[in-house]
C-alpha positions as CSV (number, residue, x, y, z in Angstrom):
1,X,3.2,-5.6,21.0
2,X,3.1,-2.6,18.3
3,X,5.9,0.0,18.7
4,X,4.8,2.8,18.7
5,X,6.5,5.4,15.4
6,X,5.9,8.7,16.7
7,X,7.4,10.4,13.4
8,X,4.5,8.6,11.3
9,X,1.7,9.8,13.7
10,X,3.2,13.6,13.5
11,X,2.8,12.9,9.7
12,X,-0.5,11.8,10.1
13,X,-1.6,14.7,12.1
14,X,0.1,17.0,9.5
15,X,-1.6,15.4,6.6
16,X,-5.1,15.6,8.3
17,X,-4.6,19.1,9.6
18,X,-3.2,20.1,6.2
19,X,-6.2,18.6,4.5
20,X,-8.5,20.7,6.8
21,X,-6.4,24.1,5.7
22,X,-5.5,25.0,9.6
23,X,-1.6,26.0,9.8
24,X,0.2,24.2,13.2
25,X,-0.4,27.5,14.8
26,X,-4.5,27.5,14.4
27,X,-4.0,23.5,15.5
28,X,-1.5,24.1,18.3
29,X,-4.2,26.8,19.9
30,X,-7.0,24.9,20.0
31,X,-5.1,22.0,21.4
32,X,-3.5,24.6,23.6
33,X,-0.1,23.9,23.2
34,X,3.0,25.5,22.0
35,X,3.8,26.2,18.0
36,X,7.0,24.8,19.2
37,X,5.7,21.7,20.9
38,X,3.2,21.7,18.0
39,X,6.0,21.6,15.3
40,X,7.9,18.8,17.4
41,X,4.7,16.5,17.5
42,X,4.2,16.5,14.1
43,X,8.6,15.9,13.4
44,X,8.4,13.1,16.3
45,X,10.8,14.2,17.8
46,X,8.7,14.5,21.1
47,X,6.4,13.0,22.9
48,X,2.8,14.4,23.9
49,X,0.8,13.5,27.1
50,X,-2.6,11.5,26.8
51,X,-4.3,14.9,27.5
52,X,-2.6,16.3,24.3
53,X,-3.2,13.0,22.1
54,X,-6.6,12.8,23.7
55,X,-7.0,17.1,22.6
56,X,-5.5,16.4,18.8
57,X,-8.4,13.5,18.5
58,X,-11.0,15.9,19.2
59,X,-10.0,18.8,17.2
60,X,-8.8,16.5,14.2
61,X,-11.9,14.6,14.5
62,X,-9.8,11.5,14.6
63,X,-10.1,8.3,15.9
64,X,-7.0,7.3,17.8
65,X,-6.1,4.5,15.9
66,X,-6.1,6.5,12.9
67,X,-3.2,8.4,14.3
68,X,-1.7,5.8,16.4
69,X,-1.9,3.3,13.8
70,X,-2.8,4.9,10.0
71,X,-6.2,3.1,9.9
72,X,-7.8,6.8,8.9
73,X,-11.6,6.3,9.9
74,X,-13.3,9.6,11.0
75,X,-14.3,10.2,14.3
76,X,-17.6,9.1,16.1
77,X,-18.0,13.4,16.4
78,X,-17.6,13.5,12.5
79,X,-19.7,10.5,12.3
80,X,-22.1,12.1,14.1
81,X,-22.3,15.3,12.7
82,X,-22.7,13.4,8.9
83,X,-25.0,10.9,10.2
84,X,-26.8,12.4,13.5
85,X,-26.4,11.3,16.7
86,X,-26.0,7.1,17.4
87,X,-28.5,5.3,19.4
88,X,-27.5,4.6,23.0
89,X,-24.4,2.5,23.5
90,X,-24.7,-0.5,25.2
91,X,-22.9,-1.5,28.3
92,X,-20.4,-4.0,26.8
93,X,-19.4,-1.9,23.7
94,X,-18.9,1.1,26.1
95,X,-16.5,-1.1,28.2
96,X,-14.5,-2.6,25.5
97,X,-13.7,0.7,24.5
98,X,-12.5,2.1,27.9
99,X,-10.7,-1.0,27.7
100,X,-8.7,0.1,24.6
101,X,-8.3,3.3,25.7
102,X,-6.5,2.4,29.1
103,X,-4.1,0.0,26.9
104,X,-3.3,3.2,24.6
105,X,-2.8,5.3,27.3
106,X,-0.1,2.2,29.1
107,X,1.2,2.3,25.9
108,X,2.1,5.9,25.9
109,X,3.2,5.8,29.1
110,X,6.1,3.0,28.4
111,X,7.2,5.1,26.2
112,X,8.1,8.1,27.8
């Protein structure tokens, strides 16, 4: 199982937030969080719920891997917004990913 290196994913929220010219304070409010907490993310020295990983994907347009793991692929949001909205997603692609999403968020959760 991958350990999880929480000060390489607060670098790699500080590199993409730095590279969209937002300060931790402009990043922390839309995740609406703390500067504080905000500043510890991105050290590693804590760690953030789902809702806040889930929030920091979103606003970063991010996939989670990206941060989790560095694989840096935009977001299916960016995606969308470059390429216009994907066809419908079929039933099995949909499921594999809740799939991966309930393993990140055990993940997280061992960790704590």
């Amino acid at each position: 199982m991958h350990e999880s290196d929480y000060a390489k994913m607060g670098s790699r929220i500080r590199q993409i937030r730095k590279t969209k010219g937002w300060s931790q304070d402009k990043l922390a409010k839309k995740c609406g969080i703390s500067l504080n907490f905000m500043g510890h993310i991105e050290r590693g020295t804590r760690k953030m719920s789902m809702d806040t990983f889930v929030s920091l994907c979103r606003e970063l347009e991010i996939n989670a891997d990206a941060l989790l793991f560095g694989a840096m692929q935009p977001s299916e949001t960016a995606m969308q917004g470059m390429w216009g909205k994907t066809e419908s997603k079929d039933d099995d692609s949909y499921s594999m990913y809740i799939r991966i999403m309930k393993s990140v968020a055990d993940i997280m959760r061992t960790r704590e």
